[in-house]
N, C-alpha and C positions, 0 to 999 in steps of 0.2 A: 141264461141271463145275458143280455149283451151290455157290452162295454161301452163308452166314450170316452174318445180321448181327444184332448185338446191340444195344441201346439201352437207357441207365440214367438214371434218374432219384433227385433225392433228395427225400425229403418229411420236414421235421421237423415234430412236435406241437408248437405254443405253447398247449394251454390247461390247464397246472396253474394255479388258481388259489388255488392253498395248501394242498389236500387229495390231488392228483390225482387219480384215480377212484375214490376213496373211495365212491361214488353218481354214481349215472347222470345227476343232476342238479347232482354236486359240478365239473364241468369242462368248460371249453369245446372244442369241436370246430375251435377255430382251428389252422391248420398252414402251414406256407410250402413252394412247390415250386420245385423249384431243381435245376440242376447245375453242377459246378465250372467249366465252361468258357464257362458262360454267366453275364452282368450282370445280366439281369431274372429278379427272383423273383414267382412267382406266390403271392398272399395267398390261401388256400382254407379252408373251413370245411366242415360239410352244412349240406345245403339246409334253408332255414325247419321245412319240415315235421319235422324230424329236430335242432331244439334248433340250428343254424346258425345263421351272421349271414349275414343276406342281401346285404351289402352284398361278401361275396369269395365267390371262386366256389366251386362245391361238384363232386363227383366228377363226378356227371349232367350238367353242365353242360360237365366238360372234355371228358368221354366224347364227347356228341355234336359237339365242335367239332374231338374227333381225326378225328370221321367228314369233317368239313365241308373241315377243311383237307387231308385227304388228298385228296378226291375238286378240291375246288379246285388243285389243287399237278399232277393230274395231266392235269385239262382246260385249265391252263394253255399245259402241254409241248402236250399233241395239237395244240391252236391255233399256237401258234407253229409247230411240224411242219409245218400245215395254211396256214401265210400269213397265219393271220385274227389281225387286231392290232384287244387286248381294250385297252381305257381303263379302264375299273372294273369291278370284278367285288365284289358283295356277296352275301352267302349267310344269308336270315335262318330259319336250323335248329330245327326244334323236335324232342320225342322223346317216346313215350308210353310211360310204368312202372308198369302196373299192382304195386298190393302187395297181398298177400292178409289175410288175416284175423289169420293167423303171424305179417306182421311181411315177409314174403319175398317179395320181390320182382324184375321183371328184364328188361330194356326187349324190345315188344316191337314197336316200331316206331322211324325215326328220318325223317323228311322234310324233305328238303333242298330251298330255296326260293331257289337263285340268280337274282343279278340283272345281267346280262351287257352290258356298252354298245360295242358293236366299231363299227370308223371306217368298215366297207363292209359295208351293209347288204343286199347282193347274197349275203353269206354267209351269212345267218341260218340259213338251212334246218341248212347244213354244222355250223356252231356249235351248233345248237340238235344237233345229232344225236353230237356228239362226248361230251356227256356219258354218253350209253350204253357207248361205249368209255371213257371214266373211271371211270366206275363197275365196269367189270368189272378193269380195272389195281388200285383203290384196295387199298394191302395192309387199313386199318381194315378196310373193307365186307365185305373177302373172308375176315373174319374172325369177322364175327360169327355169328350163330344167328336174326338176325330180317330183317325186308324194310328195304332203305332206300329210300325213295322220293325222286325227283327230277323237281321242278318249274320248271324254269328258265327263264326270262324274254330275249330280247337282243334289246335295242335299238339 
């Protein structure tokens, strides 16, 4: 029997800043992301290029860390499955969006650059090769329409 499962998110706009969109230039792209059952709210904006504040995060940026944290979340499980015990795991993800002339845009790459420190270094081969099986588990990856590439490191 297959499953469904659904997942909801809230985003509100905070940037009327007296006009609302009156012009394209009249209001901020600040927003807060949030759901009721959760404490921490995420500050988000668009990115610089697109009239943001660079200082909260922007769509592009959660996008690729849905990729990041799925594929992490799932090479986690394989390892543990697998006996190999990870100490830290950092993933520094970048993502390429080209935009055309339009204005339209639409990523067409996402490379994931884990960085893996396990306590027996007799597993590296195993460890380094389970990402391959995360990446094919990951629901993000197996979602999208472009290549994710993975670069992973373990030490």
């Amino acid at each position: 029997m297959n499953k469904e499962h659904k997942f909801s998110i809230d985003v509100e706009w905070k940037g009327d800043l007296g006009t609302g969109t009156s012009e394209y230039t009249a209001y901020s792209r600040d927003h807060i992301i949030s759901s009721s059952n959760k404490i921490t709210k995420v500050e988000g904006s668009s990115a610089p290029e697109f009239r943001g504040d660079p200082s909260k995060y922007n769509p592009e940026e959660l996008f690729i860390s849905s990729l990041s944290s799925c594929h992490m979340l799932w090479y986690l499980h394989f390892c543990a499955d697998a006996g190999i015990i990870i100490k830290e795991y950092i993933d520094y993800a970048t993502g390429t969006m080209p935009v055309d002339k339009n204005g339209l845009g639409q990523f067409s790459s996402v490379t994931l650059n884990p960085k893996i420190k396990i306590t027996d270094l007799s597993q590296k081969e195993l460890a380094l090769s389970l990402h391959k099986k995360a990446h094919e588990y990951c629901f993000i990856a197996r979602s999208v329409n472009f290549e994710v590439n993975c670069y992973p490191e373990v030490y």
